[in-house]
Biopython code that builds the backbone (N, CA, C, O; Angstrom):
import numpy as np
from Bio.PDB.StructureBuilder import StructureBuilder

atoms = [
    (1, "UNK", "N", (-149.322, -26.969, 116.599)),
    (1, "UNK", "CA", (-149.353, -28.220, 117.305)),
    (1, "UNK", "C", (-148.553, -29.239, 116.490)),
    (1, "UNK", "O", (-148.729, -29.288, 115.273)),
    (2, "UNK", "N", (-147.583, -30.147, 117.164)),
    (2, "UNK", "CA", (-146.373, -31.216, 116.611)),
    (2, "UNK", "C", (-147.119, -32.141, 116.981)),
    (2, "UNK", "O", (-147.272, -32.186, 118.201)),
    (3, "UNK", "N", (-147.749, -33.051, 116.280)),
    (3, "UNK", "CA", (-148.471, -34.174, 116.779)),
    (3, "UNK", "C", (-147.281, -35.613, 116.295)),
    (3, "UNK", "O", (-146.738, -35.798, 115.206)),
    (4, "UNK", "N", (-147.200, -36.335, 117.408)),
    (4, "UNK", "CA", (-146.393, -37.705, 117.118)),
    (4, "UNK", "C", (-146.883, -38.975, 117.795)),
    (4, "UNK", "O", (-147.811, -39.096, 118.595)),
    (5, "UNK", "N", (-146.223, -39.715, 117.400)),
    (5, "UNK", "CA", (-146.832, -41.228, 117.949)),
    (5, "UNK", "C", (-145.506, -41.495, 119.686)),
    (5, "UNK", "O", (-144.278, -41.572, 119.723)),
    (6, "UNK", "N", (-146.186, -41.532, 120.417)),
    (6, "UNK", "CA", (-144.616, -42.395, 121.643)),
    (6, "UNK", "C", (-144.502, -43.397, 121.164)),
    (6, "UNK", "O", (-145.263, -43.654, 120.231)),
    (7, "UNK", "N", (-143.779, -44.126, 121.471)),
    (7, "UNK", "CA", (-143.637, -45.616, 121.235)),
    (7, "UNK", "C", (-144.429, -46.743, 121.783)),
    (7, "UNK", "O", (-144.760, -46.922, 122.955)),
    (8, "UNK", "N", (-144.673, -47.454, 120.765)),
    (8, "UNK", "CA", (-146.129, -48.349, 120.946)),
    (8, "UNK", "C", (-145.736, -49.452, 122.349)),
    (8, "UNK", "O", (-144.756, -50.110, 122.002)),
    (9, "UNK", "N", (-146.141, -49.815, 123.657)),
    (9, "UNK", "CA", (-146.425, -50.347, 124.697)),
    (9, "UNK", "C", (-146.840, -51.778, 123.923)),
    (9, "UNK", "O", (-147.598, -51.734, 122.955)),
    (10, "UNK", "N", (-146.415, -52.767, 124.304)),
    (10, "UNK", "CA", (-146.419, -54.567, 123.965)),
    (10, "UNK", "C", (-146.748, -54.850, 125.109)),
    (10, "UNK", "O", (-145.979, -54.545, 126.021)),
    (11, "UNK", "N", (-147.377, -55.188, 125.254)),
    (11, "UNK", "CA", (-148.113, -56.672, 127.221)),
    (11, "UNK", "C", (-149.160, -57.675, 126.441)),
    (11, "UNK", "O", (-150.263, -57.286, 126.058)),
    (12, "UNK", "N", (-148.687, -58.974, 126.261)),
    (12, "UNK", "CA", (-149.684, -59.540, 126.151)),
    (12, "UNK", "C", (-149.912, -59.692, 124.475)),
    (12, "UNK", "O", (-149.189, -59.891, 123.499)),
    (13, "UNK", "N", (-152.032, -59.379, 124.856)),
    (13, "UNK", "CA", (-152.232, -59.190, 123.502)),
    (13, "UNK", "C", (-152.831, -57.497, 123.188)),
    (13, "UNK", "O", (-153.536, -57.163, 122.235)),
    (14, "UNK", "N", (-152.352, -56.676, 124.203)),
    (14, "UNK", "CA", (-152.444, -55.296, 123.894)),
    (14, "UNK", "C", (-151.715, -55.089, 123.532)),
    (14, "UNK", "O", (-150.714, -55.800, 123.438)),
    (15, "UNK", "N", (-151.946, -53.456, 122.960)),
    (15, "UNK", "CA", (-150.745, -52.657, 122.166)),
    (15, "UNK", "C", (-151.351, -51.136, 122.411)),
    (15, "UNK", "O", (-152.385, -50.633, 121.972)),
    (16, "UNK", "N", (-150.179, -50.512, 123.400)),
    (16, "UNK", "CA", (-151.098, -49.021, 123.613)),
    (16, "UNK", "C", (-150.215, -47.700, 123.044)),
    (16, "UNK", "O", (-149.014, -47.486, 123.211)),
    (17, "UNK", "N", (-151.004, -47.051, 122.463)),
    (17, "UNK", "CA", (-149.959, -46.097, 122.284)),
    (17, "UNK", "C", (-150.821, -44.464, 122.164)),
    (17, "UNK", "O", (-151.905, -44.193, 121.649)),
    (18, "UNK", "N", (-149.915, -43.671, 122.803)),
    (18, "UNK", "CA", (-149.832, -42.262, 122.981)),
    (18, "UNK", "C", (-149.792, -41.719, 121.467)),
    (18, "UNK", "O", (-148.894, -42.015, 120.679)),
    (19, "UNK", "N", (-150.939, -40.840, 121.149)),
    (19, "UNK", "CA", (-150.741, -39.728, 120.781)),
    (19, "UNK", "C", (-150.892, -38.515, 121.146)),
    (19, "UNK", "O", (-151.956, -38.028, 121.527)),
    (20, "UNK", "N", (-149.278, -37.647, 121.003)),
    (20, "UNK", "CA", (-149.032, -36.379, 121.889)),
    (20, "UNK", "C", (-148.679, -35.562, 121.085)),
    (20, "UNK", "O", (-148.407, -35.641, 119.887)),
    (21, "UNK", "N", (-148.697, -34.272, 122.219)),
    (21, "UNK", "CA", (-148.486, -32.612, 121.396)),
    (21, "UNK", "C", (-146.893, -32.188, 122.107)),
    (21, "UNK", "O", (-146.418, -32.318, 123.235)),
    (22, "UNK", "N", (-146.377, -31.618, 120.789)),
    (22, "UNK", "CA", (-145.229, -31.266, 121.692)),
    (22, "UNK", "C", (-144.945, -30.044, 121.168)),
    (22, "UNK", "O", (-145.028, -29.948, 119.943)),
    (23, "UNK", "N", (-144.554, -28.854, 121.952)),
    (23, "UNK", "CA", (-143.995, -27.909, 122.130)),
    (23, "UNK", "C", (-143.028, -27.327, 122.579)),
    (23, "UNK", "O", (-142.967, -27.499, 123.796)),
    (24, "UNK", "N", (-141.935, -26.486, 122.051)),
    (24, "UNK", "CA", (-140.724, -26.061, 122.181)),
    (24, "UNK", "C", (-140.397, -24.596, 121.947)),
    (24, "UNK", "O", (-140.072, -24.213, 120.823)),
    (25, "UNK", "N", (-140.474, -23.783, 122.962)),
    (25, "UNK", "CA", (-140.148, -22.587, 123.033)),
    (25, "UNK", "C", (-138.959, -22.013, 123.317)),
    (25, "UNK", "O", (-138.509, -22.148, 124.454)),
    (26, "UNK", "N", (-138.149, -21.176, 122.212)),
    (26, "UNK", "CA", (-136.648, -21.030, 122.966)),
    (26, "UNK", "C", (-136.997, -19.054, 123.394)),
    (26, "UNK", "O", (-138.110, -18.530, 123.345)),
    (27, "UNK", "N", (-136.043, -18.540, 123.672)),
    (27, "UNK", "CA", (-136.143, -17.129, 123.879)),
    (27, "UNK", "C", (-134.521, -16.718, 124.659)),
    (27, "UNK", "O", (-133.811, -17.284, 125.490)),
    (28, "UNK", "N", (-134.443, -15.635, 123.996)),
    (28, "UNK", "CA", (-132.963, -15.253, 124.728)),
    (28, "UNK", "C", (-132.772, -13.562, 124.787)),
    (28, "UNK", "O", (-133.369, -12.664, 124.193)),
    (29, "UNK", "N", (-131.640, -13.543, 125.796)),
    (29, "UNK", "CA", (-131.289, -12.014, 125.908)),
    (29, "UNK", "C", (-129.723, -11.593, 125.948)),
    (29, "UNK", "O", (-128.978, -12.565, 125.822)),
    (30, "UNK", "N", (-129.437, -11.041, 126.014)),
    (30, "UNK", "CA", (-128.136, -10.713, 125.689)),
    (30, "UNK", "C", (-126.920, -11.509, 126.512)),
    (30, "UNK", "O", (-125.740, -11.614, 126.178)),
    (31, "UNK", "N", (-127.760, -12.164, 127.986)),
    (31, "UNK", "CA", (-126.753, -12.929, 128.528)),
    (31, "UNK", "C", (-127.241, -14.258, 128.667)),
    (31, "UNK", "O", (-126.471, -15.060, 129.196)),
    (32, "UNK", "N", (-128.287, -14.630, 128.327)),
    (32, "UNK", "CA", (-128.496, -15.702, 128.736)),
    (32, "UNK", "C", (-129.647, -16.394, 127.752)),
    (32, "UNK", "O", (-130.545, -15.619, 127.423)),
    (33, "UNK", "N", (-129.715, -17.426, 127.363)),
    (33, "UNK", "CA", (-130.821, -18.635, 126.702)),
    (33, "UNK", "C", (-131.746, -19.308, 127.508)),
    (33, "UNK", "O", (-131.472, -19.733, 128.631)),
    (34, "UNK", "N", (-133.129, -19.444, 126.815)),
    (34, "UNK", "CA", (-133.712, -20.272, 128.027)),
    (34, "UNK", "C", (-134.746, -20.988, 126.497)),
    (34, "UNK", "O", (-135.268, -20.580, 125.459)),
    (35, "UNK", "N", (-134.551, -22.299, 127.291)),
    (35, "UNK", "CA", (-135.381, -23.178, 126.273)),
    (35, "UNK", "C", (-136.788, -24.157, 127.131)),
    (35, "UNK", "O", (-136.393, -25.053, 127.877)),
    (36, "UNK", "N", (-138.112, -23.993, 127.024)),
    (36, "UNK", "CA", (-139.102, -24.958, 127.568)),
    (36, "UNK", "C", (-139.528, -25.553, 126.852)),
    (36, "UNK", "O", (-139.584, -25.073, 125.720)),
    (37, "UNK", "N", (-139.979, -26.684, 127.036)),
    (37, "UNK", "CA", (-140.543, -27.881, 126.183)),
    (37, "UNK", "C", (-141.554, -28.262, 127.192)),
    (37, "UNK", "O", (-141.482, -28.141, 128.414)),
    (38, "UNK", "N", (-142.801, -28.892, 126.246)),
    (38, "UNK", "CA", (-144.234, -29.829, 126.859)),
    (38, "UNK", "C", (-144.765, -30.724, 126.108)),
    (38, "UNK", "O", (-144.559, -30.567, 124.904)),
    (39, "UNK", "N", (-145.173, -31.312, 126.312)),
    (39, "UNK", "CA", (-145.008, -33.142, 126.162)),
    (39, "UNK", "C", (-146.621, -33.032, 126.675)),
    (39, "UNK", "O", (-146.989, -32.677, 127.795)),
    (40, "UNK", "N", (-147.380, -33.393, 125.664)),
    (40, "UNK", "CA", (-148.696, -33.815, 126.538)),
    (40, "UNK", "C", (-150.168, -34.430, 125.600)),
    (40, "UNK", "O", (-150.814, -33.945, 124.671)),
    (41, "UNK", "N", (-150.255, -35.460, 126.225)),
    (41, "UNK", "CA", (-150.720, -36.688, 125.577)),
    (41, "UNK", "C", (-152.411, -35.795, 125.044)),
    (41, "UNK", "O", (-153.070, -34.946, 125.645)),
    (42, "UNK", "N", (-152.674, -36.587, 123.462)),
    (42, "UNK", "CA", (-153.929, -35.845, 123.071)),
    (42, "UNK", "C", (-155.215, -37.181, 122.908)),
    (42, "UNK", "O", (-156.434, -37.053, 123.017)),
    (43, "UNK", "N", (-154.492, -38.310, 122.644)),
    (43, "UNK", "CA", (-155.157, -39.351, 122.599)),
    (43, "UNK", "C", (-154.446, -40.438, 123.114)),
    (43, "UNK", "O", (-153.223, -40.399, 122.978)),
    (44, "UNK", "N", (-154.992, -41.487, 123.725)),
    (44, "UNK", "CA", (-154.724, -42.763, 123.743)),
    (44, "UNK", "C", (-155.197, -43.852, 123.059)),
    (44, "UNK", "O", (-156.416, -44.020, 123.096)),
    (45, "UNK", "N", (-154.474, -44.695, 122.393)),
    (45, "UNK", "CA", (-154.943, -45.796, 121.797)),
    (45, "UNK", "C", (-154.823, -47.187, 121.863)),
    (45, "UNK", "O", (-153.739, -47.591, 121.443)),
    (46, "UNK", "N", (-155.384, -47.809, 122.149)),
    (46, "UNK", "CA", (-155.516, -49.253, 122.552)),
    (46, "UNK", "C", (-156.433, -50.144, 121.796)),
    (46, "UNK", "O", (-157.624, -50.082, 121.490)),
    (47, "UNK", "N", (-155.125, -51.300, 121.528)),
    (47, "UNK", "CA", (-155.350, -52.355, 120.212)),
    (47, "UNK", "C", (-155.217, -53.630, 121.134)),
    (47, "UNK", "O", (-154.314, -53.829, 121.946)),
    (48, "UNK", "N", (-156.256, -54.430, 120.863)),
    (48, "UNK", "CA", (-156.526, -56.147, 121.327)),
    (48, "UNK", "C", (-157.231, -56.878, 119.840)),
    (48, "UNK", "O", (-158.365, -57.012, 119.380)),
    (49, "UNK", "N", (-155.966, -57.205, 119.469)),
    (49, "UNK", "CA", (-156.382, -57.821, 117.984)),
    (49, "UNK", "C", (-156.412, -56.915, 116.949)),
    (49, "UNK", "O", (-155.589, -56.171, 116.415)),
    (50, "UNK", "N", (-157.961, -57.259, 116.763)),
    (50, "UNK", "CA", (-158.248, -56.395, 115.571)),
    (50, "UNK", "C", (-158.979, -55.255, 116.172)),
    (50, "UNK", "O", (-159.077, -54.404, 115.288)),
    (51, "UNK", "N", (-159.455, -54.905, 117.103)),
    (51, "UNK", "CA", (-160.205, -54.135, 118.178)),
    (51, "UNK", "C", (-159.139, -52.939, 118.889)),
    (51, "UNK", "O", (-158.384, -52.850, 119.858)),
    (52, "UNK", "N", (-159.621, -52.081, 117.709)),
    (52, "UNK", "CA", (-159.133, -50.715, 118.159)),
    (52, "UNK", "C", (-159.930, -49.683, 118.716)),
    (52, "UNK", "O", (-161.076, -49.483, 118.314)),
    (53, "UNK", "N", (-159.268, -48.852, 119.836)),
    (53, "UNK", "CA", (-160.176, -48.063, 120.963)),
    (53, "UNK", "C", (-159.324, -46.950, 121.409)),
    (53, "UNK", "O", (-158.255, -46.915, 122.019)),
    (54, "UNK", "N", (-160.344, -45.778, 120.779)),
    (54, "UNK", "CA", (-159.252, -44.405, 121.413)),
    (54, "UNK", "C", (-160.046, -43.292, 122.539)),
    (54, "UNK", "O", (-161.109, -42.680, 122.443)),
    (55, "UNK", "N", (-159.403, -43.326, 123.210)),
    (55, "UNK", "CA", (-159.531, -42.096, 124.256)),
    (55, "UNK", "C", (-158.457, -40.434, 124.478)),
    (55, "UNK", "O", (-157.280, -40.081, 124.395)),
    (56, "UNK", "N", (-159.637, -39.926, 124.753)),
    (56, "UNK", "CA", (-158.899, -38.496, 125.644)),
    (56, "UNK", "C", (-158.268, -38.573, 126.769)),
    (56, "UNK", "O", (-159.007, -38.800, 127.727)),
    (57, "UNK", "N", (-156.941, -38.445, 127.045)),
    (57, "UNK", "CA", (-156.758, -38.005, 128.433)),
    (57, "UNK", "C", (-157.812, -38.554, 129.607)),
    (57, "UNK", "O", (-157.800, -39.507, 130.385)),
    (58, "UNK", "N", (-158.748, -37.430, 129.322)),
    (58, "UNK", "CA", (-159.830, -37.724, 130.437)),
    (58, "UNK", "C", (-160.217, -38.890, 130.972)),
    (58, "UNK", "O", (-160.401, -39.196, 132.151)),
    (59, "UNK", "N", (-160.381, -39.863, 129.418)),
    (59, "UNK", "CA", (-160.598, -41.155, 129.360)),
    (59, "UNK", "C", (-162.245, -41.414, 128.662)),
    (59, "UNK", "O", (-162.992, -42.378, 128.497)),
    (60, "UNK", "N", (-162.276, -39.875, 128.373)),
    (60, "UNK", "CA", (-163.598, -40.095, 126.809)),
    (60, "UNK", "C", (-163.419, -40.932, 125.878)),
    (60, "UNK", "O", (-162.240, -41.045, 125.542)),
    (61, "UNK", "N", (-164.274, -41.666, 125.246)),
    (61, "UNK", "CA", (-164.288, -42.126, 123.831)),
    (61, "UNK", "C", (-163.904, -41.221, 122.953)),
    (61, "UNK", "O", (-164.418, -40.103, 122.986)),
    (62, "UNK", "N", (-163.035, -41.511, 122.112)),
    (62, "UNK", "CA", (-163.007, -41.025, 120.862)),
    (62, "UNK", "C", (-163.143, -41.892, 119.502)),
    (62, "UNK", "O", (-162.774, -43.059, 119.633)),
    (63, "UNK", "N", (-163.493, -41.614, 118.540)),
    (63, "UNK", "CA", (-163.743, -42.234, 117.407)),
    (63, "UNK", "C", (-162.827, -42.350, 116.149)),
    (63, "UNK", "O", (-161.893, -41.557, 116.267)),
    (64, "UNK", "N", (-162.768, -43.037, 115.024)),
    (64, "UNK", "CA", (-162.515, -43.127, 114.268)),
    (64, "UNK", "C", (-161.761, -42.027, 113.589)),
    (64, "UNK", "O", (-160.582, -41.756, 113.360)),
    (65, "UNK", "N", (-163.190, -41.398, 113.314)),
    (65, "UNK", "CA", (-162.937, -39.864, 112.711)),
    (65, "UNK", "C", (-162.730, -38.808, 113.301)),
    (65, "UNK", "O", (-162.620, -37.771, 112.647)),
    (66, "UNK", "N", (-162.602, -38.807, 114.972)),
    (66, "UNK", "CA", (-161.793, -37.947, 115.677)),
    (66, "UNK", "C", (-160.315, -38.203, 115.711)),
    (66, "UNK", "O", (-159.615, -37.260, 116.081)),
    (67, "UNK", "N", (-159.672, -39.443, 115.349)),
    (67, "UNK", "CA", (-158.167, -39.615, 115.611)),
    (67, "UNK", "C", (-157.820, -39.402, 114.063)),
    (67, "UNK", "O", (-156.658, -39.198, 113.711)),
    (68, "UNK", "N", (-159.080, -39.468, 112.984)),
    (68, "UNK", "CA", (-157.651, -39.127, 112.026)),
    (68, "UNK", "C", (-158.205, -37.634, 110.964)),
    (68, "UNK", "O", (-157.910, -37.398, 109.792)),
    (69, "UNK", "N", (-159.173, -36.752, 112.014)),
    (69, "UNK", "CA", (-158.600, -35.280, 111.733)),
    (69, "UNK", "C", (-157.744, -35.040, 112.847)),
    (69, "UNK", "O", (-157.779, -33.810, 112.896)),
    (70, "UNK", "N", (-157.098, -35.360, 113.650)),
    (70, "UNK", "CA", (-155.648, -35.328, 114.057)),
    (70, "UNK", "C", (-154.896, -35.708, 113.633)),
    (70, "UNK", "O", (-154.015, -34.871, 113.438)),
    (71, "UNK", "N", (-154.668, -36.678, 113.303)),
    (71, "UNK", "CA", (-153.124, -37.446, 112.624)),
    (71, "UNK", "C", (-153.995, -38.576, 111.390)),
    (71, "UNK", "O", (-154.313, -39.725, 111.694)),
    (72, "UNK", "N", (-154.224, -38.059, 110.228)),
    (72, "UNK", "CA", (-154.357, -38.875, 109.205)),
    (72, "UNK", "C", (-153.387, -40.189, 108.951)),
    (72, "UNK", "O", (-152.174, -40.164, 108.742)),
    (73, "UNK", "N", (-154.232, -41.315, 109.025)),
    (73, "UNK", "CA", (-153.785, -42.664, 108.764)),
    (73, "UNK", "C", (-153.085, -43.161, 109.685)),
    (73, "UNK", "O", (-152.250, -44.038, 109.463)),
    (74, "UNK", "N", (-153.396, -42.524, 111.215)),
    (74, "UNK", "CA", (-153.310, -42.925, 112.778)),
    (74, "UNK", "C", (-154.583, -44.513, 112.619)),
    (74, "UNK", "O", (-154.067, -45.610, 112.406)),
    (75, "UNK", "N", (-155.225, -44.472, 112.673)),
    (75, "UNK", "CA", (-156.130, -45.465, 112.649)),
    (75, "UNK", "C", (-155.318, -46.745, 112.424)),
    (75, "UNK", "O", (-155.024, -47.673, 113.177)),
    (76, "UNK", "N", (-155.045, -46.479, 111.100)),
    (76, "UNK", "CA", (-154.941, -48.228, 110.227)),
    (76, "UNK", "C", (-153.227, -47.827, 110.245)),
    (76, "UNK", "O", (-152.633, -48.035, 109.187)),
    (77, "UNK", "N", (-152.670, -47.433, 111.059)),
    (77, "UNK", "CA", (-150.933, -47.191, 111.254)),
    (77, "UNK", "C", (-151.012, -48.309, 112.448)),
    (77, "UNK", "O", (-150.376, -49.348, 112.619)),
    (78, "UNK", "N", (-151.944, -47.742, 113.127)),
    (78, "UNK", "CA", (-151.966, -48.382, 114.587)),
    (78, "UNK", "C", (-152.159, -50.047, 114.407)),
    (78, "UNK", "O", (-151.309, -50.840, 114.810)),
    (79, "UNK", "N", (-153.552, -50.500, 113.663)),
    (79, "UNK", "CA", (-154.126, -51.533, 113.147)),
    (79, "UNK", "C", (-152.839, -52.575, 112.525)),
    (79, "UNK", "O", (-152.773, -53.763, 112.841)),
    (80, "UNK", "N", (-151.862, -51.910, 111.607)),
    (80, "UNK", "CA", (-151.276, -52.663, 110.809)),
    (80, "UNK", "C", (-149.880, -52.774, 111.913)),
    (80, "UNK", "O", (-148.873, -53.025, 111.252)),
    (81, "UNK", "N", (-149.684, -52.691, 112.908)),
    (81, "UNK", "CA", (-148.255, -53.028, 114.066)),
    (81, "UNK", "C", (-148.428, -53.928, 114.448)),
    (81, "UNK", "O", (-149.436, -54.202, 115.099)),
    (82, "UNK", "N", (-147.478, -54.745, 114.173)),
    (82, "UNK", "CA", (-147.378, -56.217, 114.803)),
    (82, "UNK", "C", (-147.183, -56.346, 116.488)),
    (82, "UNK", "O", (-147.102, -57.455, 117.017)),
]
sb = StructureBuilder()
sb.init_structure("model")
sb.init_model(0)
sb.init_chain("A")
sb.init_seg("    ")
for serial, (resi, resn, name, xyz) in enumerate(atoms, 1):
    if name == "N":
        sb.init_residue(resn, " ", resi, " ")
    sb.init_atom(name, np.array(xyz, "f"), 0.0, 1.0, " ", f" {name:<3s}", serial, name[0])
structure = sb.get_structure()
């Protein structure tokens, strides 16, 4: 799993941002290449101030310590963006 940040969303006094999985599979045969890629969001995060709030997809809560045994120092990365 390639875990990355999308680019952080500005409106206002929110700040939202995607964290996603990405995958890239190539495979080939003697005449031909074929390459797939997937893109698909693992958390969402949403900042109003100092008030940070992460969700699943689904639109579960997630916590603290669920976003950073995914992406260590996701939390206070997010916190410290102007």
């Amino acid at each position: 799993m390639t875990l990355s940040f999308d680019q952080m969303l500005r409106t206002g006094p929110f700040r939202v941002v995607a964290l996603t999985n990405a995958t890239v599979t190539a495979s080939h045969t003697k005449k031909a290449v074929s390459v797939f890629g997937c893109k698909s969001p693992v958390a969402v995060l949403v900042r109003q101030g100092a008030t940070l709030k992460a969700f699943r997809p689904d639109g579960a809560p997630m916590s603290k310590d669920d976003i950073e045994k995914l992406y260590p120092g996701a939390w206070d990365r997010v916190l410290a963006e102007a």
